[in-house]
N, CA, C and O atoms as a printed pandas DataFrame, in Angstrom:
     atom_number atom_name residue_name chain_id  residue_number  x_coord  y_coord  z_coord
0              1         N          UNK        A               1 -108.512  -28.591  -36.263
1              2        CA          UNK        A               1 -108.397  -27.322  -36.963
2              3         C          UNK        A               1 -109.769  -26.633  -37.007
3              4         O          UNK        A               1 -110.678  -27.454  -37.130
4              5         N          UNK        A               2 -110.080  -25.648  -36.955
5              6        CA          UNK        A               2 -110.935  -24.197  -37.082
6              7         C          UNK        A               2 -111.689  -24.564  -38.148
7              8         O          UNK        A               2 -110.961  -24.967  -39.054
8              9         N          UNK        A               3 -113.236  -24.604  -38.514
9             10        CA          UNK        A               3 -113.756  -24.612  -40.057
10            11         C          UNK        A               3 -113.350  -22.827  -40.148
11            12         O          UNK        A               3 -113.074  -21.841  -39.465
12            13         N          UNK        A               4 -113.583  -23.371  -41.700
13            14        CA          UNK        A               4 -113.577  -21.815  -42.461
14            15         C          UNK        A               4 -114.645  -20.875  -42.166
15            16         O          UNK        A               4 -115.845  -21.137  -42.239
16            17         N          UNK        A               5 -114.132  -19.765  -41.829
17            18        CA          UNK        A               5 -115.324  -19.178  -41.728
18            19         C          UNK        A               5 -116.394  -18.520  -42.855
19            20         O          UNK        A               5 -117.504  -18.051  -42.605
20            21         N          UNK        A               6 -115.466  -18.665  -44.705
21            22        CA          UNK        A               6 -116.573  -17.852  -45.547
22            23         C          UNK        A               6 -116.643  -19.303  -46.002
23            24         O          UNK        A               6 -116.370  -19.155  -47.194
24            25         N          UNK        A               7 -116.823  -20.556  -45.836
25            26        CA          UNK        A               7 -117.502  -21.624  -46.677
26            27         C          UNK        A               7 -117.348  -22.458  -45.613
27            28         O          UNK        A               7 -117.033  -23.359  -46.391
28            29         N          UNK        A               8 -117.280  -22.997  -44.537
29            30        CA          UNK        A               8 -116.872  -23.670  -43.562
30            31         C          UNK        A               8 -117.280  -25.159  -43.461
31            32         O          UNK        A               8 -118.118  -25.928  -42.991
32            33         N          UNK        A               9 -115.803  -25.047  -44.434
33            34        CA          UNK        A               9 -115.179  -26.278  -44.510
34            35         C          UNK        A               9 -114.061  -26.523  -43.452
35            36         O          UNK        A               9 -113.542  -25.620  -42.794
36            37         N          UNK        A              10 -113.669  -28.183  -43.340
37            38        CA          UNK        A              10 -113.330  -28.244  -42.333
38            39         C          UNK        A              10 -111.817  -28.547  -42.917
39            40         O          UNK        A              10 -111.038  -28.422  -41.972
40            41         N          UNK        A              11 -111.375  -28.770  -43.677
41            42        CA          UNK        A              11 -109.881  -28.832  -44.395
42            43         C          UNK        A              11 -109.034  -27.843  -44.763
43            44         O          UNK        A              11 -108.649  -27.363  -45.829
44            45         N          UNK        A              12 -108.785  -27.605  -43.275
45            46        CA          UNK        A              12 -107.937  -25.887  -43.346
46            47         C          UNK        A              12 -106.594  -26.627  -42.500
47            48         O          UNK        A              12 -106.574  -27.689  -41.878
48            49         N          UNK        A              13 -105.294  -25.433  -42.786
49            50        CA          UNK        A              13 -104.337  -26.008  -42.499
50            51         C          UNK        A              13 -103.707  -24.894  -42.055
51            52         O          UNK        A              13 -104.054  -23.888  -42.673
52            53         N          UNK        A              14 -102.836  -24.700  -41.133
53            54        CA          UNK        A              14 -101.698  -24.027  -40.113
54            55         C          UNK        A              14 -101.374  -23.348  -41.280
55            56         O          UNK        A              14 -101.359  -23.986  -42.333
56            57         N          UNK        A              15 -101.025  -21.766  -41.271
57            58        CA          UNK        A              15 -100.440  -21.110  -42.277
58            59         C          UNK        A              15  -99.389  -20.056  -41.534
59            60         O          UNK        A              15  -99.660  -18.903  -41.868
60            61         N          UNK        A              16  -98.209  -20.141  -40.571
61            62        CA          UNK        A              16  -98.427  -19.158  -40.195
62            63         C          UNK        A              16  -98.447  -18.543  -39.110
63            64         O          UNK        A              16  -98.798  -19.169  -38.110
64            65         N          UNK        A              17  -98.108  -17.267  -39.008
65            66        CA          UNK        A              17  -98.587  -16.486  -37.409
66            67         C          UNK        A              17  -98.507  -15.167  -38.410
67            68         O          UNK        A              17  -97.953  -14.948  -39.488
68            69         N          UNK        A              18  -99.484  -14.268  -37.352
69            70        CA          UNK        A              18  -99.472  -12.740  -38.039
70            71         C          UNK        A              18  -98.594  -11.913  -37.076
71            72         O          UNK        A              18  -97.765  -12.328  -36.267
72            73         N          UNK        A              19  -98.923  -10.794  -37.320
73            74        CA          UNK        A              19  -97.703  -10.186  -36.433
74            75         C          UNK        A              19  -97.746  -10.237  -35.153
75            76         O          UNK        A              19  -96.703  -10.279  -34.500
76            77         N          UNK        A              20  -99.064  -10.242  -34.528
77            78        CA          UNK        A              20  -99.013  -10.560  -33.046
78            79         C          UNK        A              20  -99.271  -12.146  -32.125
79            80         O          UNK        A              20  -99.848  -12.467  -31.086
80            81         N          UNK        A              21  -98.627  -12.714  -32.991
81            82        CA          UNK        A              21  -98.257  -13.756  -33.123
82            83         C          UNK        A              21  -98.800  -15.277  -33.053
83            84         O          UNK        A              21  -98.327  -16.413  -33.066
84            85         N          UNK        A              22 -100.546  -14.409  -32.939
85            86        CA          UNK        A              22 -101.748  -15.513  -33.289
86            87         C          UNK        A              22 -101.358  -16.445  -34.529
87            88         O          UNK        A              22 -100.747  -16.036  -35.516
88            89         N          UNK        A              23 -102.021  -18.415  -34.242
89            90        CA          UNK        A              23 -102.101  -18.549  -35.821
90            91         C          UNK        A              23 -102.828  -18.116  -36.308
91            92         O          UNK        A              23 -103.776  -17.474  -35.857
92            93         N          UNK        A              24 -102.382  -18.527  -38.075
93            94        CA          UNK        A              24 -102.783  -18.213  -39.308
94            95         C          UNK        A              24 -103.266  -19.842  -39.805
95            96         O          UNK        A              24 -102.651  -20.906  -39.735
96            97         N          UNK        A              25 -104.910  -19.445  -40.430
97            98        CA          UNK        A              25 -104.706  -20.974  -41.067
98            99         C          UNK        A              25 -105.501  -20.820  -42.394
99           100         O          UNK        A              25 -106.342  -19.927  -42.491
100          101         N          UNK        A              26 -105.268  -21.605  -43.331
101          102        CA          UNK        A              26 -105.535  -21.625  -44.307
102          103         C          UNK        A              26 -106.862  -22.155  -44.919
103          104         O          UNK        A              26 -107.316  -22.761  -43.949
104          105         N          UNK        A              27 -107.702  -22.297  -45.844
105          106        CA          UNK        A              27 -108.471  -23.251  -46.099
106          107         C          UNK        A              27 -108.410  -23.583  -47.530
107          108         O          UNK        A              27 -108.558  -22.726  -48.401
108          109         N          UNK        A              28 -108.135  -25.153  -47.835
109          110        CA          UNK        A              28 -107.906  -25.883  -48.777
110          111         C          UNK        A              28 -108.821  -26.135  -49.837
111          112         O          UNK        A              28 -108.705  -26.651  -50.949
112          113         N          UNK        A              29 -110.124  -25.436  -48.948
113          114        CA          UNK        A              29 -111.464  -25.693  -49.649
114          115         C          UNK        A              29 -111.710  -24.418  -50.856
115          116         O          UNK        A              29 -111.915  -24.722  -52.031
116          117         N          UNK        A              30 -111.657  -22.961  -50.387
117          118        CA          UNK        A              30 -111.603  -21.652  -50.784
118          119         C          UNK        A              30 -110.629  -20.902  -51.062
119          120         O          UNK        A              30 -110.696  -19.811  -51.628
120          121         N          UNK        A              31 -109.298  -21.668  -50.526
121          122        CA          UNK        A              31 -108.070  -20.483  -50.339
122          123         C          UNK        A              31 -108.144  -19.093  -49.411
123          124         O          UNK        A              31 -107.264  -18.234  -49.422
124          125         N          UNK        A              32 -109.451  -19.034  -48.549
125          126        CA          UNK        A              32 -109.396  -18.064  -47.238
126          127         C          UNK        A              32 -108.104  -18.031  -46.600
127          128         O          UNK        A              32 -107.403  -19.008  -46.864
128          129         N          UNK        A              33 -107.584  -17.142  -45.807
129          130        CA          UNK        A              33 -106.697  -16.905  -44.654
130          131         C          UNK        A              33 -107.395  -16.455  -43.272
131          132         O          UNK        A              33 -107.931  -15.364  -43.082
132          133         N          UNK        A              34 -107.306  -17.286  -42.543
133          134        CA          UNK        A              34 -108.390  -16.548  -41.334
134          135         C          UNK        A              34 -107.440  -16.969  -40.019
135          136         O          UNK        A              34 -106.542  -17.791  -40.206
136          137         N          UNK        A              35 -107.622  -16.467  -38.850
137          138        CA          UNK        A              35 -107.063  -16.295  -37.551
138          139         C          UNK        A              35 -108.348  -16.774  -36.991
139          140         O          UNK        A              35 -109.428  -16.293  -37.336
140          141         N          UNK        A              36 -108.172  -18.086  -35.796
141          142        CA          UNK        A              36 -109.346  -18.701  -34.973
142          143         C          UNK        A              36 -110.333  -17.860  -34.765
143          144         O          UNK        A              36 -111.463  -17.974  -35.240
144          145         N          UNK        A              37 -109.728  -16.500  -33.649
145          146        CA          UNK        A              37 -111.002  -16.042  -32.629
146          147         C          UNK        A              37 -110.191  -14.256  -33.274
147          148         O          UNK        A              37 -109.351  -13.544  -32.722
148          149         N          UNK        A              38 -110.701  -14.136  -34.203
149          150        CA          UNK        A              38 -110.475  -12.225  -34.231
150          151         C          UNK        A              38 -110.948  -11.554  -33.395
151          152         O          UNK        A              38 -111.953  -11.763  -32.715
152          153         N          UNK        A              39 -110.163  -10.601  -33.396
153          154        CA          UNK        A              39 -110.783   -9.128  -31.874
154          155         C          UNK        A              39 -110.912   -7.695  -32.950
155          156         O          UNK        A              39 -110.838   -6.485  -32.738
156          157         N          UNK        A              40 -111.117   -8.449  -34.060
157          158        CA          UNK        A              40 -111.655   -6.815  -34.909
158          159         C          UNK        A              40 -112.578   -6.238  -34.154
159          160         O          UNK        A              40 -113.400   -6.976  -33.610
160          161         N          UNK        A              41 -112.652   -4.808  -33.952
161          162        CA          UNK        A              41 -114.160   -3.825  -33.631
162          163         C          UNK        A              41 -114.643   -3.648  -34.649
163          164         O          UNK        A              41 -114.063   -3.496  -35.725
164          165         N          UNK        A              42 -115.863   -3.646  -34.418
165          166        CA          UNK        A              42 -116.907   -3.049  -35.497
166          167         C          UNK        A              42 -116.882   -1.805  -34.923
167          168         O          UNK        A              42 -116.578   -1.640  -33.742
168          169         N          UNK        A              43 -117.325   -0.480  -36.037
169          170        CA          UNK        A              43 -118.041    0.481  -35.854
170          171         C          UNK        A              43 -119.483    0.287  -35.718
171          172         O          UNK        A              43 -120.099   -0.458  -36.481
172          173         N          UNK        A              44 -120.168    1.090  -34.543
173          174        CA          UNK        A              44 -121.371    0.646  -34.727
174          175         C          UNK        A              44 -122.246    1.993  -35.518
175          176         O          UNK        A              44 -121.821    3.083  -35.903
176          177         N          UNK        A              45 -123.670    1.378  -35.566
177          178        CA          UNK        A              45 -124.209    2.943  -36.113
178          179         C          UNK        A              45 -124.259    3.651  -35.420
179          180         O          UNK        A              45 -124.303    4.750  -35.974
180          181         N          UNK        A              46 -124.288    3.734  -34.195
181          182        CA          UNK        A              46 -124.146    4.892  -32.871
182          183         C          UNK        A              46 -123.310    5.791  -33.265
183          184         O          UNK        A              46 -123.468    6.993  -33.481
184          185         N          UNK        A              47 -122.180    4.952  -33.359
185          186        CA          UNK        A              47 -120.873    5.573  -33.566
186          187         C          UNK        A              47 -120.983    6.780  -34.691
187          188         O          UNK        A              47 -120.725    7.971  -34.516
188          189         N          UNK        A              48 -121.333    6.280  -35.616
189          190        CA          UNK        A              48 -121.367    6.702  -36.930
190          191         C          UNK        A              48 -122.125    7.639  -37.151
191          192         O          UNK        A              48 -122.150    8.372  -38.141
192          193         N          UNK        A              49 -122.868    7.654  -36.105
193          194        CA          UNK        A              49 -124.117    9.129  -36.000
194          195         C          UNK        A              49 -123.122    9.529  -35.211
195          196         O          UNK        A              49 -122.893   10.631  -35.712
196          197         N          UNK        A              50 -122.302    9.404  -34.252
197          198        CA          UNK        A              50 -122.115   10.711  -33.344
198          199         C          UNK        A              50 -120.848   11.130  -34.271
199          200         O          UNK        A              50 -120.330   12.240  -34.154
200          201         N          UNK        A              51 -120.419   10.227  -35.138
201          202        CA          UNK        A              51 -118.942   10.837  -36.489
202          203         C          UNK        A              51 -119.760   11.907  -36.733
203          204         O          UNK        A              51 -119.616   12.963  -36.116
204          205         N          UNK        A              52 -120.589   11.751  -37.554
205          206        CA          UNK        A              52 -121.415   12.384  -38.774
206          207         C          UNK        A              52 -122.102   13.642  -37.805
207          208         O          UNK        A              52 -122.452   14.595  -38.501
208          209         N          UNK        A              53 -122.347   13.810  -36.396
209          210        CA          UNK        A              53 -122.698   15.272  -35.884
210          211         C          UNK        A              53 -121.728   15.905  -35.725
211          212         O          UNK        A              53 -121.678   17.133  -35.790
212          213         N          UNK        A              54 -120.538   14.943  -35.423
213          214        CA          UNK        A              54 -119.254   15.583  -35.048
214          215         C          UNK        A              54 -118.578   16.303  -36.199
215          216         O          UNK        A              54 -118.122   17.444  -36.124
216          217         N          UNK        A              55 -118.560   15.597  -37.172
217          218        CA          UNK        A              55 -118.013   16.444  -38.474
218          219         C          UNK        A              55 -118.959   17.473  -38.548
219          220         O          UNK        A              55 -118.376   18.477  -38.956
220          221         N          UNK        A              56 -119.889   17.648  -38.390
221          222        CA          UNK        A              56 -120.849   18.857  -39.112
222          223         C          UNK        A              56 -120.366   19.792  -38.157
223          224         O          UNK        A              56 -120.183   20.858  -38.745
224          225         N          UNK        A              57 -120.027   19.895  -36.754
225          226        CA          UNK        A              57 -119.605   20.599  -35.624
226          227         C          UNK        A              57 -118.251   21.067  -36.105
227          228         O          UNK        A              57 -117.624   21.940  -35.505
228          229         N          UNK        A              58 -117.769   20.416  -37.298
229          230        CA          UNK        A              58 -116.213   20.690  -37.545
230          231         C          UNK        A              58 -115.363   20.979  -36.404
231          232         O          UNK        A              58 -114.988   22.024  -35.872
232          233         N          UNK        A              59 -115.137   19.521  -36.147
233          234        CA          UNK        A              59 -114.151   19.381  -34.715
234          235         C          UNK        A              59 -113.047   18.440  -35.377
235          236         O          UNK        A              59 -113.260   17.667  -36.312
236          237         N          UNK        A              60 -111.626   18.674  -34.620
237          238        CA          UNK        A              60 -110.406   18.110  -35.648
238          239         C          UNK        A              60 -111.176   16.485  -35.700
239          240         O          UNK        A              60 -112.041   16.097  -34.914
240          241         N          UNK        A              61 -110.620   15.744  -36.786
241          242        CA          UNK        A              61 -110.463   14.355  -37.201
242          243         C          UNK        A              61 -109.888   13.536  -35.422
243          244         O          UNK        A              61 -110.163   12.454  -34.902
244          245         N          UNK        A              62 -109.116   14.580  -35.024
245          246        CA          UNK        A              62 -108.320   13.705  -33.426
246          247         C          UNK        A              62 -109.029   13.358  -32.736
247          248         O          UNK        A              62 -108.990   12.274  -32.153
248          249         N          UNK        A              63 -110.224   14.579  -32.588
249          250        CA          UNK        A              63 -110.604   15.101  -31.742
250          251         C          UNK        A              63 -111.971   14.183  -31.514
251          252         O          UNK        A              63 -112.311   13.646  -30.460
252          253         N          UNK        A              64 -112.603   14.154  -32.684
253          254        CA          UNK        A              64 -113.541   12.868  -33.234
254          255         C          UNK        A              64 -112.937   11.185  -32.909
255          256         O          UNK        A              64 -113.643   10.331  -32.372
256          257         N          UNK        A              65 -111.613   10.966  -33.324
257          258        CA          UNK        A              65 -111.295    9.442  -32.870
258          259         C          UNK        A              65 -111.074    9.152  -31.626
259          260         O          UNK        A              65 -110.811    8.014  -31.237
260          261         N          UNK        A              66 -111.215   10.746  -30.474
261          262        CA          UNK        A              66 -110.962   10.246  -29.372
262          263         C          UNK        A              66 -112.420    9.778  -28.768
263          264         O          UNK        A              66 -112.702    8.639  -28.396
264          265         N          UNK        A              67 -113.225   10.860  -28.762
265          266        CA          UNK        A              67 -114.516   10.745  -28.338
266          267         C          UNK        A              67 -115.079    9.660  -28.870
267          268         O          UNK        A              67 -115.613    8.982  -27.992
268          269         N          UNK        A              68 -115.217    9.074  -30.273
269          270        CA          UNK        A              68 -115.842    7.985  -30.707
270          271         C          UNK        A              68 -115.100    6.641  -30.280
271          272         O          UNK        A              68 -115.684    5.664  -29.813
272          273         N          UNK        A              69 -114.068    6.708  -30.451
273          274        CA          UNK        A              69 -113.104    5.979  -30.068
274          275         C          UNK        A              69 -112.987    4.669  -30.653
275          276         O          UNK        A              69 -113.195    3.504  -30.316
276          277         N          UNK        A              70 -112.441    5.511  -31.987
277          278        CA          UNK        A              70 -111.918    5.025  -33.113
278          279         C          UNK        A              70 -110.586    5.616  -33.470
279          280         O          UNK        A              70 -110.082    6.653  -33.039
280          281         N          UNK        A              71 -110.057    4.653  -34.445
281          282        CA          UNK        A              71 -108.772    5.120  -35.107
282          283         C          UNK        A              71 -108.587    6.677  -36.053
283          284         O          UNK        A              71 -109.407    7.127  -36.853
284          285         N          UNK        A              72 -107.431    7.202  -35.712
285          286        CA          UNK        A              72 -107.834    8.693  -36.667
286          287         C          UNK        A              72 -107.481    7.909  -38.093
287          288         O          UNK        A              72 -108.009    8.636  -38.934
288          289         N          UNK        A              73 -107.021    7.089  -38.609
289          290        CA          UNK        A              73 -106.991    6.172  -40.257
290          291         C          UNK        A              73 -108.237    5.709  -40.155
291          292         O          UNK        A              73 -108.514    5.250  -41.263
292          293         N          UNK        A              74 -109.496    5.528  -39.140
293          294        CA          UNK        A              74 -110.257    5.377  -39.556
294          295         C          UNK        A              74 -111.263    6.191  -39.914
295          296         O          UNK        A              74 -111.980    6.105  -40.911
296          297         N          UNK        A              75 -111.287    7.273  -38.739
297          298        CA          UNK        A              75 -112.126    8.859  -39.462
298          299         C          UNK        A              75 -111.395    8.828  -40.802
299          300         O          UNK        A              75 -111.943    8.186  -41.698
300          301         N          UNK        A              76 -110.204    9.446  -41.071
301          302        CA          UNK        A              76 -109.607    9.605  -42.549
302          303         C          UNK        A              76 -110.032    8.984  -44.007
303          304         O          UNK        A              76 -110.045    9.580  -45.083
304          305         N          UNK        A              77 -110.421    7.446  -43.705
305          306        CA          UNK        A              77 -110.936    7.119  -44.595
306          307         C          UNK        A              77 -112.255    7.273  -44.590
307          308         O          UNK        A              77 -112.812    7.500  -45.664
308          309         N          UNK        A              78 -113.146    7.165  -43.180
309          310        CA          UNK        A              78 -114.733    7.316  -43.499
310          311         C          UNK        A              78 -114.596    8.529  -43.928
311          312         O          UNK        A              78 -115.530    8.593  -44.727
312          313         N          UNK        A              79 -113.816   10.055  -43.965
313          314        CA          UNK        A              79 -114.574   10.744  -44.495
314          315         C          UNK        A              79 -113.941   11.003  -45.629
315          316         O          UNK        A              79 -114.272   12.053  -46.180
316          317         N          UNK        A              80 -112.856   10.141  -46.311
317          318        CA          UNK        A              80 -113.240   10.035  -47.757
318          319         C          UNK        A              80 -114.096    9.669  -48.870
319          320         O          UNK        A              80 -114.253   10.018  -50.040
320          321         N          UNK        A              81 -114.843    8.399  -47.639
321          322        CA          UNK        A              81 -115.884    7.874  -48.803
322          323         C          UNK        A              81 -116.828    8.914  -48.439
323          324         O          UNK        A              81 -116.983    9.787  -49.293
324          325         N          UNK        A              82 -117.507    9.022  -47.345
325          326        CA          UNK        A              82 -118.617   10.098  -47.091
326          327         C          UNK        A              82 -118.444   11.355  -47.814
327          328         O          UNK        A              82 -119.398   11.946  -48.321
328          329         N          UNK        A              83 -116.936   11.876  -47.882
329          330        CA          UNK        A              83 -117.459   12.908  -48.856
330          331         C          UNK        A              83 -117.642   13.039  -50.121
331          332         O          UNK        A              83 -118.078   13.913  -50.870
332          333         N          UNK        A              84 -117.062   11.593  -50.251
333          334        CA          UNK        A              84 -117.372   11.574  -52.067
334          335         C          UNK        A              84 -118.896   11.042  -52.348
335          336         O          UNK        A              84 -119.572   11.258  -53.354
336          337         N          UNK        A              85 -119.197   10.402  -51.364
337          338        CA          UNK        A              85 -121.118   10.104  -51.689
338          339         C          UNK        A              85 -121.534   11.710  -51.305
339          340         O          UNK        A              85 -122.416   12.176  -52.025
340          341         N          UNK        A              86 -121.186   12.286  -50.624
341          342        CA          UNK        A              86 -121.733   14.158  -50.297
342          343         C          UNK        A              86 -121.853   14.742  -52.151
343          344         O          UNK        A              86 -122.779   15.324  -52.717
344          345         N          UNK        A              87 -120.665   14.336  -52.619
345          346        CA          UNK        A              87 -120.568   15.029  -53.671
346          347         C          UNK        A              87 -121.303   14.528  -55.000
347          348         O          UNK        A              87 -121.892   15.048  -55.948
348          349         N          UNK        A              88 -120.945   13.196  -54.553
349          350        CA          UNK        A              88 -122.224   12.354  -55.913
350          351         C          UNK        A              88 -123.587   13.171  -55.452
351          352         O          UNK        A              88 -124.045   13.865  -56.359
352          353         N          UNK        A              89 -124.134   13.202  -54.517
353          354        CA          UNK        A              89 -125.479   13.294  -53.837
354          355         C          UNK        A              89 -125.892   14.750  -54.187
355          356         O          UNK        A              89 -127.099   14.965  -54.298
356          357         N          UNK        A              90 -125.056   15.727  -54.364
357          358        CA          UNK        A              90 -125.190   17.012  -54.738
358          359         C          UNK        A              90 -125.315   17.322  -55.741
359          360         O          UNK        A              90 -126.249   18.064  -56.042
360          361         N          UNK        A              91 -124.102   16.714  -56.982
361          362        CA          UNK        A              91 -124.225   16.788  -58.258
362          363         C          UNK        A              91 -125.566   16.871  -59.135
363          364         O          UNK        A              91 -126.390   15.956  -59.118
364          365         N          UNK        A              92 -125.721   18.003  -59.882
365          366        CA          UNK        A              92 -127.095   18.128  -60.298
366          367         C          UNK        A              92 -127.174   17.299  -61.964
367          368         O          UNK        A              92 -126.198   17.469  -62.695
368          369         N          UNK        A              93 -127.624   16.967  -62.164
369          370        CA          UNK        A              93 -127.994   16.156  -63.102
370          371         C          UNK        A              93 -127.723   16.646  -64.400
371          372         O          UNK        A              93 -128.024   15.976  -65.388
């Protein structure tokens, strides 16, 4: 079995398949849920600078996840948090 990856321990157990039909395994040590080898992307900061010129260019949200090439749920949420730090950041005291 897989150690854990946030305490990695080695007493993890089969939990499972997710939807694409990788296992799921557990750890007995933490109660984690983790999948062996994930294929999450990171955003990188590249990325995140060419979001952040692209929004100022006010070009659609689509139009941005194609070129960066990211999810449009993921523009959607970065620029919820970004605009709510815009707005903390403005707020005058």
């Amino acid at each position: 079995m897989p150690a854990c990856p946030q305490c990695q321990s080695s007493h993890t157990v089969k939990n499972g398949r997710i939807h694409n039909g990788k296992q799921r395994f557990k750890c007995k040590a933490c109660g984690r849920q983790f999948i062996e080898h994930p294929t999450q992307k990171r955003v990188t900061p590249e990325q995140i600078a060419l979001i952040d010129r692209l929004l100022l260019e006010r070009l659609s949200q689509a139009a941005i996840a194609r070129v960066a090439q990211v999810s449009e749920s993921w523009i959607e949420s970065y620029v919820a948090v970004a605009g709510g730090r815009t707005l903390r950041a403005k707020k005058p005291d």
